[in-house]
C-alpha positions as CSV (number, residue, x, y, z in Angstrom):
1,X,15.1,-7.0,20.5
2,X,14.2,-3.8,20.3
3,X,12.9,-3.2,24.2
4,X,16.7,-4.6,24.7
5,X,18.0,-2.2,22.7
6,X,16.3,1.2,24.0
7,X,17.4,0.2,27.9
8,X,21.1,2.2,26.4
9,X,20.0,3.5,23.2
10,X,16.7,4.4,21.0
11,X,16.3,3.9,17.4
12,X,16.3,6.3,14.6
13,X,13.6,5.2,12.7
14,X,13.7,5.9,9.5
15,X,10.9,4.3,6.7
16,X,12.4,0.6,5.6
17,X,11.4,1.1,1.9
18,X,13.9,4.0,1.8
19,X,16.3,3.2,3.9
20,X,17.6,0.5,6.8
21,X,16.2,0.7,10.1
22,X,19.3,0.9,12.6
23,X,20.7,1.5,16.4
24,X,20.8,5.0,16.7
25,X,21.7,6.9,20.1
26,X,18.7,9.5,21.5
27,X,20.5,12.3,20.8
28,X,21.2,12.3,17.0
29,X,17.8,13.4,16.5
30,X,17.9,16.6,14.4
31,X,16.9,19.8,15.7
32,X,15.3,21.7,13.0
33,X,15.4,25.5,12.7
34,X,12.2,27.6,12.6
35,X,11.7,30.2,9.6
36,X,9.6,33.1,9.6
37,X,6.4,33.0,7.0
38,X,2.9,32.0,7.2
39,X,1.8,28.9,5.4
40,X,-1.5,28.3,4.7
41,X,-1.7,24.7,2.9
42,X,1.2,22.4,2.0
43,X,2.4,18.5,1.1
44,X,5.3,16.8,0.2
45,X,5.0,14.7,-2.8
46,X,7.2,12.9,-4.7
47,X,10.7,14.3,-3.9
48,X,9.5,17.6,-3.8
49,X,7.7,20.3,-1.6
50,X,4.5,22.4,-2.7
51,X,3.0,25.2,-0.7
52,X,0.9,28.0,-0.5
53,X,1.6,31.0,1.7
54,X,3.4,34.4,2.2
55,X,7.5,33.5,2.5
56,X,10.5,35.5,2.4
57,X,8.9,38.1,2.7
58,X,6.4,38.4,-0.5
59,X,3.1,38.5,-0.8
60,X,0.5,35.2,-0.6
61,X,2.0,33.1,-3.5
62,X,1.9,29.2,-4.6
63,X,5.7,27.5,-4.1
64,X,7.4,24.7,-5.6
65,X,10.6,23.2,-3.6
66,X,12.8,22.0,-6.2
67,X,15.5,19.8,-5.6
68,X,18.2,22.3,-5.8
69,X,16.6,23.8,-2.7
70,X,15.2,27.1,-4.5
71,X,10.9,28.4,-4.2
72,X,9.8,28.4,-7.4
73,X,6.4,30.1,-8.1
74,X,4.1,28.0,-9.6
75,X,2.7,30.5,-12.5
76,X,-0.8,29.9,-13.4
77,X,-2.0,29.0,-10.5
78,X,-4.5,30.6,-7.8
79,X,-3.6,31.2,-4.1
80,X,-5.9,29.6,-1.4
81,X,-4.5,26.2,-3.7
82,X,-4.4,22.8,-1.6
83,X,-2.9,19.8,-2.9
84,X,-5.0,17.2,-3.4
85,X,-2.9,13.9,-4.9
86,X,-0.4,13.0,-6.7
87,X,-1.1,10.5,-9.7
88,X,1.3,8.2,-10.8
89,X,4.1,10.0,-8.7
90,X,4.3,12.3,-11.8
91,X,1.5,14.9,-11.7
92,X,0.5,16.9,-9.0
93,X,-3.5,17.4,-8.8
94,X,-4.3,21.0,-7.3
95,X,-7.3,22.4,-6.1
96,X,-7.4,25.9,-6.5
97,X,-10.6,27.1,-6.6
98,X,-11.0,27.0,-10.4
99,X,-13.9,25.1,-11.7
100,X,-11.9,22.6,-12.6
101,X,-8.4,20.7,-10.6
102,X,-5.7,22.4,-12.4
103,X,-2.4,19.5,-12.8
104,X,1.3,20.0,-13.1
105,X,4.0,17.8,-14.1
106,X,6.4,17.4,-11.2
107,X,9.1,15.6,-13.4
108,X,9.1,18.4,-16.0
109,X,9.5,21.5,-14.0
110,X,6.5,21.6,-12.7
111,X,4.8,22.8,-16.3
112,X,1.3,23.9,-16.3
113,X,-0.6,21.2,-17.7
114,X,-3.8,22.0,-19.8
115,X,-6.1,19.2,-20.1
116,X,-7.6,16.9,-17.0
117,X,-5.1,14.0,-16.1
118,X,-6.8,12.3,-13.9
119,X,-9.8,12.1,-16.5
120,X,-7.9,11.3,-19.2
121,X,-5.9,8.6,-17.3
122,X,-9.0,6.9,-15.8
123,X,-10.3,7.1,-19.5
124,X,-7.4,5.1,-20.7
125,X,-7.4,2.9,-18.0
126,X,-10.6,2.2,-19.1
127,X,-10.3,1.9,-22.7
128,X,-7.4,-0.8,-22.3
129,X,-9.2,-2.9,-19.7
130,X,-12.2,-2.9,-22.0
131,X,-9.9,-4.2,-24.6
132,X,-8.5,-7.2,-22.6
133,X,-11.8,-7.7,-21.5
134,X,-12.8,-8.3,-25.1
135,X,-10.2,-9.9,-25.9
136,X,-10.0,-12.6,-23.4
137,X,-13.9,-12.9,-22.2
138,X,-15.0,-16.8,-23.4
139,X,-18.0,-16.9,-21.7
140,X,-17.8,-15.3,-18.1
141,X,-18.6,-11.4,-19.1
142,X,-22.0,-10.7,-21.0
143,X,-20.0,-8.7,-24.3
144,X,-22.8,-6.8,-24.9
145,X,-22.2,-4.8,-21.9
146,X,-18.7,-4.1,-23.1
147,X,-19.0,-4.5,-27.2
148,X,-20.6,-0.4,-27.3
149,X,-17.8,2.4,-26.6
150,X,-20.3,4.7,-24.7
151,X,-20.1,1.9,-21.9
152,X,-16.0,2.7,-20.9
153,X,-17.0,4.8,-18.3
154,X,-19.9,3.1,-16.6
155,X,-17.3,-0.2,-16.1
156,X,-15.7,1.6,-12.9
157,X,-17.5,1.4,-9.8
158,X,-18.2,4.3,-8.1
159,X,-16.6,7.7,-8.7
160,X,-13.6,7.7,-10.8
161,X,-11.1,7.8,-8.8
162,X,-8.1,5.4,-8.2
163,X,-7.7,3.4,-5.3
164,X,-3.6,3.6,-5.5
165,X,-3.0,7.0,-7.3
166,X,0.7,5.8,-7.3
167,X,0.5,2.7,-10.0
168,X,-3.1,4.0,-11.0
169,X,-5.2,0.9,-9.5
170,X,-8.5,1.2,-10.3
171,X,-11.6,-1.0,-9.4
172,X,-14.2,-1.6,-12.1
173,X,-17.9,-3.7,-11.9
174,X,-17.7,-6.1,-15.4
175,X,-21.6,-7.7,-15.8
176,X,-21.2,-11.8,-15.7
177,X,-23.4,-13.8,-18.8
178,X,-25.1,-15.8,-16.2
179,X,-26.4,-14.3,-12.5
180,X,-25.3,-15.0,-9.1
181,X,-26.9,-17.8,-7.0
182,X,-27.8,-14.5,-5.2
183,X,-29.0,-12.9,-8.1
184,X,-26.1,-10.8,-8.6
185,X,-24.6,-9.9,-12.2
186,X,-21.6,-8.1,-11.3
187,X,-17.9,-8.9,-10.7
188,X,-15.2,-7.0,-9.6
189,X,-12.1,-6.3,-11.7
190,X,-8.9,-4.7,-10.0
191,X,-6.7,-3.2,-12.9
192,X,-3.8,-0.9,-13.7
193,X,-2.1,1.6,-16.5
194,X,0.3,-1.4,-17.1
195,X,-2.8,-3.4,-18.2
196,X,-2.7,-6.2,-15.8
197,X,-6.3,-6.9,-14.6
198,X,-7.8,-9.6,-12.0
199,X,-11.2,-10.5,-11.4
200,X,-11.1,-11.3,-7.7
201,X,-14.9,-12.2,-6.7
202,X,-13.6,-15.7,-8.1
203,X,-10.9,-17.2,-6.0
204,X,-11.7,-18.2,-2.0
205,X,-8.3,-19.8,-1.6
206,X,-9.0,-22.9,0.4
207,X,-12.0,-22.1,2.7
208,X,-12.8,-25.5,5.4
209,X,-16.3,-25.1,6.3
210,X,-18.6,-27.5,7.9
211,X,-22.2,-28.0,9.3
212,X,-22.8,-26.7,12.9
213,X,-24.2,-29.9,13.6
214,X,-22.2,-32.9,11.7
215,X,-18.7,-33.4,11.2
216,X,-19.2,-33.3,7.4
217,X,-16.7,-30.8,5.6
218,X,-16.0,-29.6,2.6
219,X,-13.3,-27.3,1.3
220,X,-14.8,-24.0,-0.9
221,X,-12.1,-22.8,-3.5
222,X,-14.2,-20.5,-5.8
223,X,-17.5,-19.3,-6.4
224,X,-18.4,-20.5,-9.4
225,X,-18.3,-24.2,-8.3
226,X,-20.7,-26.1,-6.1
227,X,-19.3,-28.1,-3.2
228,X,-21.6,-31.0,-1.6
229,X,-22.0,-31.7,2.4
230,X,-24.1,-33.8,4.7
231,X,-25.9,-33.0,7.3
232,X,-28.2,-35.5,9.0
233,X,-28.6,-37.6,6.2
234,X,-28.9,-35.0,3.8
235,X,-26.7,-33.8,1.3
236,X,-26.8,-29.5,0.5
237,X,-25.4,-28.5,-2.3
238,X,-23.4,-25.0,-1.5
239,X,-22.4,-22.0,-3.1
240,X,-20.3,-19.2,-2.4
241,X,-20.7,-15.3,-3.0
242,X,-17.8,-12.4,-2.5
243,X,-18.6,-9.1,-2.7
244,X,-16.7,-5.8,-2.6
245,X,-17.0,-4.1,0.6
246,X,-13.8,-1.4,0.2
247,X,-10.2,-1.5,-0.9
248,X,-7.9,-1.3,2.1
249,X,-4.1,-1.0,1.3
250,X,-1.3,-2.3,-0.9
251,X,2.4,-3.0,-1.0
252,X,3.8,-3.9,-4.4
253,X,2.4,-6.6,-6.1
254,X,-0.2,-7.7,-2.9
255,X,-3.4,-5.9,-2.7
256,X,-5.6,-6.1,0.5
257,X,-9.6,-5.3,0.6
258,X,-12.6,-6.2,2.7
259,X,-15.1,-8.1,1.6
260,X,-18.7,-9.6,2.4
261,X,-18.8,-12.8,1.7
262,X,-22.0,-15.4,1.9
263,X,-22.1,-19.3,2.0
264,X,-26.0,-20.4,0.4
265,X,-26.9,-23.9,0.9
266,X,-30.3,-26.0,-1.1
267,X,-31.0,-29.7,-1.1
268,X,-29.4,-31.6,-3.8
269,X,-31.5,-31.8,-7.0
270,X,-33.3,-28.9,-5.5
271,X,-34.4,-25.5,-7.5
272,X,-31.7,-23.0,-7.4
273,X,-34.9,-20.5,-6.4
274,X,-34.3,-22.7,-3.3
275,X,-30.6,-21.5,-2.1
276,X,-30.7,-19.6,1.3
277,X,-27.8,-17.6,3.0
278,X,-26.6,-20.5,5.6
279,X,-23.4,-18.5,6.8
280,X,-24.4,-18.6,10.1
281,X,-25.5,-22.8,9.8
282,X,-21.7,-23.1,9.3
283,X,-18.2,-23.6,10.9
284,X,-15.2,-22.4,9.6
285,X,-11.8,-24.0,9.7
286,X,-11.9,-27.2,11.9
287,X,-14.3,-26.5,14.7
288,X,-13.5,-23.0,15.1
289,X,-15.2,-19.9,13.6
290,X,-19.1,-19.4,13.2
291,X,-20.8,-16.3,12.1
292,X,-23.2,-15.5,14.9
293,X,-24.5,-11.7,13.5
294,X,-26.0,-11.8,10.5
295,X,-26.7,-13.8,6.8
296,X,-23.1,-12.7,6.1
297,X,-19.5,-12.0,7.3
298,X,-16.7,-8.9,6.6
299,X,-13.3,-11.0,5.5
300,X,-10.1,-9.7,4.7
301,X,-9.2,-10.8,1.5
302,X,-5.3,-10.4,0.4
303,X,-4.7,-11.3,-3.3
304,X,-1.9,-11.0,-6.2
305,X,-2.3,-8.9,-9.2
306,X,-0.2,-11.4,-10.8
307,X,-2.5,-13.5,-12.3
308,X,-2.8,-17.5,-12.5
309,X,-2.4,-19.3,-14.7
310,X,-5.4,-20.9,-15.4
311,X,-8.8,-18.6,-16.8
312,X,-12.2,-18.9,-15.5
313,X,-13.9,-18.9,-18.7
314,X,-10.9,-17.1,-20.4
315,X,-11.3,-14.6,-17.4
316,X,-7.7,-13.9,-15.3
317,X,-7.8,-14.5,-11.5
318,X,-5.2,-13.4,-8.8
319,X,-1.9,-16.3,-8.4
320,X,-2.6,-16.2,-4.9
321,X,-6.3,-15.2,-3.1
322,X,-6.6,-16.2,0.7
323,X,-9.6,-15.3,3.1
324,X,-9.0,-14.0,6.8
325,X,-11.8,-13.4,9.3
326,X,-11.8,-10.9,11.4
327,X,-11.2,-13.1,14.4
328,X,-8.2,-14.8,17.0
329,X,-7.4,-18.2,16.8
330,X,-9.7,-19.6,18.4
331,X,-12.9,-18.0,16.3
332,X,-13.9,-15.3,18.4
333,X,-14.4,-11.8,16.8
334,X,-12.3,-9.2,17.1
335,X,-12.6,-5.7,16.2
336,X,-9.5,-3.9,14.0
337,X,-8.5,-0.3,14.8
338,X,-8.7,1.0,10.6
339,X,-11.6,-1.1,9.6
340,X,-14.0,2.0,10.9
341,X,-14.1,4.6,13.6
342,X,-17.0,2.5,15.6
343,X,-14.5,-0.5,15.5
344,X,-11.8,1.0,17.0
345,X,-13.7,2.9,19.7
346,X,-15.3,-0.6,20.7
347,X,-11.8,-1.8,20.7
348,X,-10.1,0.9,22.8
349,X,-13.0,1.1,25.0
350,X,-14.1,4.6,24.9
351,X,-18.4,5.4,24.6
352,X,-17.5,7.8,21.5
353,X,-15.3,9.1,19.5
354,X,-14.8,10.8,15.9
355,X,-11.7,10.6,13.4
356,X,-9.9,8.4,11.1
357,X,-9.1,5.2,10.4
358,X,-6.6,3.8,8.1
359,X,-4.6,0.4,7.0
360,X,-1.3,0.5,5.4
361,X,1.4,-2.3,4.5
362,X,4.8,-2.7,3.8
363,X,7.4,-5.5,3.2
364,X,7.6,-6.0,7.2
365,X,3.7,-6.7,7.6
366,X,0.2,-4.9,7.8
367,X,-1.1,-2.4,10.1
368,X,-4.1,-1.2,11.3
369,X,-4.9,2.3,13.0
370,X,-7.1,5.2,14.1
371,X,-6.4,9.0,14.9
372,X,-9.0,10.0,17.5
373,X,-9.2,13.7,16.6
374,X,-11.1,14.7,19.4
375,X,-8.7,13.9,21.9
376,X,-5.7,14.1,19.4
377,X,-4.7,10.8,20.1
378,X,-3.3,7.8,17.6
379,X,-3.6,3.8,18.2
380,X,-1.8,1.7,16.2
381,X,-0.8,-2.0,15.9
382,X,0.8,-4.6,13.7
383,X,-1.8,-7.2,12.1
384,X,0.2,-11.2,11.4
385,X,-1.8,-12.9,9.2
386,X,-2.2,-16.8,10.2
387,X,-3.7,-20.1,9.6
388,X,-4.4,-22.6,12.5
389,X,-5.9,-25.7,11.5
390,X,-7.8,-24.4,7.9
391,X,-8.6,-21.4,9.7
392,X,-7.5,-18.4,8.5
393,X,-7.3,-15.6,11.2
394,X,-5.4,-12.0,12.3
395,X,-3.5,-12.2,15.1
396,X,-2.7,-8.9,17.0
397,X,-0.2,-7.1,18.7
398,X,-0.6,-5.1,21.4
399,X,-2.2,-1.5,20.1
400,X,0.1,1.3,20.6
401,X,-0.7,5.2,21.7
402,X,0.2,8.1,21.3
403,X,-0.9,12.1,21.9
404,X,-0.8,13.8,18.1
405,X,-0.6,18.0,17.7
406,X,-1.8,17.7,13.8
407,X,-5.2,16.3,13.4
408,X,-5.3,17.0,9.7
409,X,-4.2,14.0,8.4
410,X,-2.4,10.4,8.8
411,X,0.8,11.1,7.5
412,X,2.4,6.9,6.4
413,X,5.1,7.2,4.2
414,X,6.3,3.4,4.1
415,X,3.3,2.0,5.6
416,X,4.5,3.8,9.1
417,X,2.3,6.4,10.4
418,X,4.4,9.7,11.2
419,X,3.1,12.9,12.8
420,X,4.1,15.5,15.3
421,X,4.0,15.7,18.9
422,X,4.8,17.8,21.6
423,X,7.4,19.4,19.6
424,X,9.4,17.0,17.8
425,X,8.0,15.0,14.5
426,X,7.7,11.2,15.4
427,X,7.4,7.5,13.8
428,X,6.2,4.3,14.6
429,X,8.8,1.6,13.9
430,X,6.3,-1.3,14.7
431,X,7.2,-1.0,18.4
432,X,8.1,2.2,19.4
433,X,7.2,5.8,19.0
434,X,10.9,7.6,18.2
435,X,11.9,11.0,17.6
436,X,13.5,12.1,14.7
437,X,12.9,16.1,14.5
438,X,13.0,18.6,17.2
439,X,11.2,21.7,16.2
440,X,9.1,24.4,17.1
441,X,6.8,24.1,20.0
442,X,4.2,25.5,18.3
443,X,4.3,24.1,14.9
444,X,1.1,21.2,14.7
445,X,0.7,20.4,10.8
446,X,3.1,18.0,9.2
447,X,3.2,16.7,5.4
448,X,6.2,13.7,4.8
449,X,7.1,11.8,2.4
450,X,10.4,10.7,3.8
451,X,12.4,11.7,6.6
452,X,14.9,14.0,3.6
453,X,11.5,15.2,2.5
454,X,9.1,17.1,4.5
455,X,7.2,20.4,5.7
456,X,6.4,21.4,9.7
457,X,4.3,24.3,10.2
458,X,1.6,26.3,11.8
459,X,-0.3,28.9,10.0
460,X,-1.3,30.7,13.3
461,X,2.2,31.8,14.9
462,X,3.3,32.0,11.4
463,X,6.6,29.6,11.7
464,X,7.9,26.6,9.5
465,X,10.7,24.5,8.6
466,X,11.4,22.0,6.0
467,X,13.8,19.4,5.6
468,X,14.6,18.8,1.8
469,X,18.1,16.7,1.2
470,X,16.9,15.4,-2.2
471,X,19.6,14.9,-4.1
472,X,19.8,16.3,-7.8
473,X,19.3,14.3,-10.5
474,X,20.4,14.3,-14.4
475,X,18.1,16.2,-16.7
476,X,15.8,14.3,-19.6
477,X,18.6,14.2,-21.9
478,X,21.1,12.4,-19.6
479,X,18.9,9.7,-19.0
480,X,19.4,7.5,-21.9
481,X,23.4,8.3,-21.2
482,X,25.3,6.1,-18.3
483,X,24.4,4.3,-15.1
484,X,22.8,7.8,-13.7
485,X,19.5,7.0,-12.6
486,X,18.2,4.9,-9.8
487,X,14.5,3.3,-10.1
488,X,13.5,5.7,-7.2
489,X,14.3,8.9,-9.6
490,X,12.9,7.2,-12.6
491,X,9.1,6.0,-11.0
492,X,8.2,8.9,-12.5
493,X,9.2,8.7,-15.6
494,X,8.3,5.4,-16.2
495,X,6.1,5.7,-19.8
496,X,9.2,7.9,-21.4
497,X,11.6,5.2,-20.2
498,X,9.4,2.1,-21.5
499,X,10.2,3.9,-25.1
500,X,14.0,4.5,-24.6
501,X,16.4,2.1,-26.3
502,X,18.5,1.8,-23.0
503,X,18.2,2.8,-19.4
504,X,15.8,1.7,-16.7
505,X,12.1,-0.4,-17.8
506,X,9.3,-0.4,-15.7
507,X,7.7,-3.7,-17.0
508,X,4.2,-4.6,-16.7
509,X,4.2,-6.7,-14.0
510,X,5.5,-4.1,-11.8
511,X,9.4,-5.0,-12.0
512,X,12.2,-3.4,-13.0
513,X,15.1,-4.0,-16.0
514,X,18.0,-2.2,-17.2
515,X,18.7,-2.2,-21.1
516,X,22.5,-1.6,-22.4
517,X,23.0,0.5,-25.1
518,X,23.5,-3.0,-27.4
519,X,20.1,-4.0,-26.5
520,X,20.5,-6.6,-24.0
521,X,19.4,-6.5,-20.3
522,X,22.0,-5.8,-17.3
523,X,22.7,-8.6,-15.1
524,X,24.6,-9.2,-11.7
525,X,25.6,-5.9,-10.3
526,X,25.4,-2.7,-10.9
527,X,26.2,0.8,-9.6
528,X,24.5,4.0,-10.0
529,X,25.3,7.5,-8.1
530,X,27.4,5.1,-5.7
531,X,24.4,2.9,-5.1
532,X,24.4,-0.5,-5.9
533,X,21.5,-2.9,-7.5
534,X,21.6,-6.6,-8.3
535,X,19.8,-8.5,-11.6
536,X,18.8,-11.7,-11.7
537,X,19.8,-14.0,-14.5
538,X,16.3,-12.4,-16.1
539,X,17.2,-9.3,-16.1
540,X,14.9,-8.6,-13.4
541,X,15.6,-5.8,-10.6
542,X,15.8,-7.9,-7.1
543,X,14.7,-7.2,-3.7
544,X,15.4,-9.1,-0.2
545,X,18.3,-11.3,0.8
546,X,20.0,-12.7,-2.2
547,X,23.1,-15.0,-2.4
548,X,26.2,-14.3,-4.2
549,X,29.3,-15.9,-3.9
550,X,27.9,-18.0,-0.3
551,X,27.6,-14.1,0.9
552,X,24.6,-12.7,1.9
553,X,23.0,-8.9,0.8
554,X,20.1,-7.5,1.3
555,X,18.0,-4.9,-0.9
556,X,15.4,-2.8,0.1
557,X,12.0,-2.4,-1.8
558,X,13.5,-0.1,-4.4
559,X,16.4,-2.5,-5.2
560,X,19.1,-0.6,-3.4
561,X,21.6,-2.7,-1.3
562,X,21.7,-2.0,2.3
563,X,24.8,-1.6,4.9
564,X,24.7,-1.1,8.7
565,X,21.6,-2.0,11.2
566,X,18.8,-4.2,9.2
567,X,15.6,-5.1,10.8
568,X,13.9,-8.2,8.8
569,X,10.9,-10.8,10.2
570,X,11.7,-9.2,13.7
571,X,15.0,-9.6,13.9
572,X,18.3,-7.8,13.5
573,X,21.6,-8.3,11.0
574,X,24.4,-6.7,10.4
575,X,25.7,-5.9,7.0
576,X,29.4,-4.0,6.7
577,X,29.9,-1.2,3.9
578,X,30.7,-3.5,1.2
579,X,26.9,-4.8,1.7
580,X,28.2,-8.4,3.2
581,X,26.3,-9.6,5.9
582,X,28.3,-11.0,9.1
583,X,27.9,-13.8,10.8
584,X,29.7,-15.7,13.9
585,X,31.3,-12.1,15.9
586,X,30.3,-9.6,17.8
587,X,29.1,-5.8,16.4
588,X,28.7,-2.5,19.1
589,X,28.6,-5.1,21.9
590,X,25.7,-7.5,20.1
591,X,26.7,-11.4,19.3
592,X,25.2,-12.1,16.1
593,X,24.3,-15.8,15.8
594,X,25.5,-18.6,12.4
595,X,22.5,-16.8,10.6
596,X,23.5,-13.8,11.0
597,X,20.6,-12.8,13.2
598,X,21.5,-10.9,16.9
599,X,20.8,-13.5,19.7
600,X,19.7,-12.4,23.0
């Protein structure tokens, strides 16, 4: 639809878990003034705008944007700052040269904060997996590596540092009672600050795998069980081993990692001393995939935090856990552009190259890419994750190109990388690269959070601009009031709300309720600032299509109903301004079909 589209118009792209995706003509692009100071770091976080640099005429100074538009100086600390992430989409880490990262609370004014967050959260974190851990361990987890309270910080793997600073995920090494068939004691535990924890080296999902050489098969679901096959008369006894290779990306409750994982096979009756790594002996799915390089294979493995119902050994597991090789349908390996810089140059087909690589998801699918930054370039495509016959596999798009001015970073609020080029700042709607700033020629370094939220600049020619259309929100006082705050505004103050007799609740499984001031939970709809939500008979928050009345309405990621344009699965609907999606007529010249969607 959309190379239909762009023959008479292009689209505004704007990030689909903030706001629709719709027809826009080329020309409502906004052209963006240019103001006179020198910036010399800067991000947009969270709704707001922090920089460090010499503006309005002052001297070298650290600036907060606020949402009423005015700099604010952030007293306390040091020029020469950068900004290094923002935790829990509440405080603001900041390097500025101190010893220490100095912190500051973006929802309070951007106060000063005196103590280490990031430390104290991780410490938490820690403390209240350890205690589920404890609590529900019947035999998987050795307790003695958990029972002493000097071991809290030696469960998390690696630095400590969370993987998703937004919802503090966190990955942590727990030590199992009994070994690995490959000798391995460790586990891996993904976890959050809402407590919810799942021990994914567990579930396979359904993984078909058969003897090179027999048509015996067998279907591995976990790696604790053993799973019998036959091969020329004899039956092998196999077992299975996943290991953490890294984290990749996430989009609300689904997480995404690569993993190594190893198929071991022994006679029946044999030793266990006698298991040997047969990934490469076997075929996966019916006929299709074998591992050709090596003892074992990289996977994608997408999972749930949610976890199921049934325990291994009191243990949780994700709801859902499926494995995807990195192939095409038919088994043969392909390479993925933000799996690592040597993948995508063999992919693109260049001898060298040096930069970054990065996945991302959203509620419209995954997406792999890499920002050559030698020849400031960017590649991009959409992953679909399939299954063809038991065989789980990513199937590809087309990769998309681009030339890039800013180097310094990838820039993907919503999962969509943006970034600036030859003077205007640009997105990537799954399709197409589309303007949606003009500004300076010379600006090359871009920080976005949204398209109401960003910074342009270049520290050289000593030139920015900013686009800022936050709209205010109450202050702390106001929020326990009246229908004033949307579950956008209060993310960040989640943990105060959680305490509040009424008003919004972020709930542990990552969903969201309103509480009336008589105690009972909002259904049906609901209206805040002029935007409307919808609550199940739960009480829960929704998101998606849902049905009311036999009319349809959609609602974006953060709950808020949609009008106009709507781009869903690849196709296009229309819904009017009361939210009401049409069906059977004909809007700006497109037919939309019984289903709503826009036939061709």
């Amino acid at each position: 639809m959309i190379k239909r589209i762009t023959k008479s118009t292009s689209i505004l792209i704007c990030i689909a878990s903030i706001i629709s995706i719709a027809p826009a003509h080329a020309a409502d692009y906004k052209v963006l003034d240019a103001q006179e100071g020198t910036i010399y770091s800067a991000t947009a976080k969270g709704k707001g705008i922090f920089l460090d640099g010499e503006i309005n005429g002052e001297e070298e100074a650290v600036y907060w944007v606020s949402e009423d538009g005015k700099y604010n100086k952030l007293n306390g600390i040091n020029t020469g700052a950068t900004f290094s992430d923002l935790l829990l989409n509440k405080y603001l880490e900041i390097d500025d040269g101190s010893s220490d990262y100095s912190y500051i609370d973006i929802t309070d004014n951007c106060k000063l904060l005196d103590y280490d967050v990031r430390e104290d959260l991780e410490d938490a974190e820690a403390i209240l997996l350890k205690s589920k851990i404890k609590h529900d361990n019947a035999g998987r987890f050795d307790e003695s590596y958990y029972s002493s309270s000097n071991l809290i910080s030696a469960t998390i793997e690696g630095k400590n540092k969370f993987l998703s600073s937004s919802n503090g995920l966190a990955i942590y090494k727990y030590k199992l009672k009994e070994p690995q068939i490959n000798g391995d004691y460790y586990s891996t535990i993904y976890a959050n600050l809402q407590g919810n924890y799942v021990d994914v080296d567990y579930d396979l999902g359904n993984l078909k795998v058969s003897m090179s050489t027999t048509s015996s098969a067998v279907t591995i679901k976990n790696t604790k069980d053993t799973y019998e096959i036959k091969q020329d008369g004899i039956t092998y006894e196999l077992k299975a081993v996943i290991k953490e290779n890294k984290y990749v990306t996430s989009d609300s409750d689904t997480i995404y990692r690569l993993a190594d994982l190893t198929i071991y096979k022994k006679e029946k009756g044999a030793s266990d001393s006698t298991y040997k790594s047969a990934t490469n002996e076997l075929k996966f799915g019916k006929d299709c995939y074998q591992v050709t390089d090596g003892n074992s294979v990289t996977v994608l493995q997408k999972f749930s935090m949610t976890p199921a119902i049934d325990t291994i050994d009191g243990i949780k597991s994700p709801k859902d856990s499926t494995i995807y090789f990195i192939a095409d349908e038919d088994g043969n390996n392909e390479y993925l552009l933000g799996k690592s810089v040597a993948d995508a140059i063999k992919k693109i087909g260049l001898s060298k190259g040096a930069g970054k690589v990065k996945l991302t998801a959203n509620s419209q699918g995954l997406y792999s890419m890499y920002q050559d930054t030698a020849q400031k370039k960017l590649y991009v495509e959409k992953l679909k994750l399939k299954s063809k016959n038991g065989f789980n596999y990513i199937d590809y798009d087309d990769y998309y190109s681009s030339d890039v001015d800013s180097i310094d970073s990838l820039n993907t609020p919503g999962g969509f990388p943006w970034f600036v080029n030859n003077a205007y700042v640009k997105a990537w709607d799954g399709k197409n690269f589309n303007k949606l700033y003009r500004i300076d020629g010379s600006m090359d370094s871009v920080s976005i959070t949204s398209k109401d939220n960003m910074i342009a600049w270049n520290t050289d020619t000593g030139v920015y601009s900013i686009v800022h259309n936050i709209t205010s929100t109450k202050d702390k006082n106001a929020i326990s009031g009246s229908d004033t705050i949307n579950p956008q505004t209060t993310t960040n103050a989640a943990i105060t709300l959680n305490n509040s007799s009424n008003g919004w609740v972020l709930n542990q499984d990552n969903t969201w309720t309103y509480t009336l001031q008589d105690g009972t939970k909002k259904t049906g709809w609901f209206n805040t600032n002029g935007s409307w939500y919808y609550f199940n008979a739960d009480g829960i928050m929704s998101t998606g299509w849902i049905k009311d009345n036999d009319i349809w309405y959609f609602l974006d990621t953060s709950g808020l109903m949609k009008t106009g344009w709507i781009n869903y699965n690849s196709s296009w609907y229309y819904c009017n301004p009361s939210g009401a999606m049409l069906h059977d007529t004909v809007i700006d010249g497109y037919k939309l079909g019984i289903d709503g969607a826009w036939t061709n």
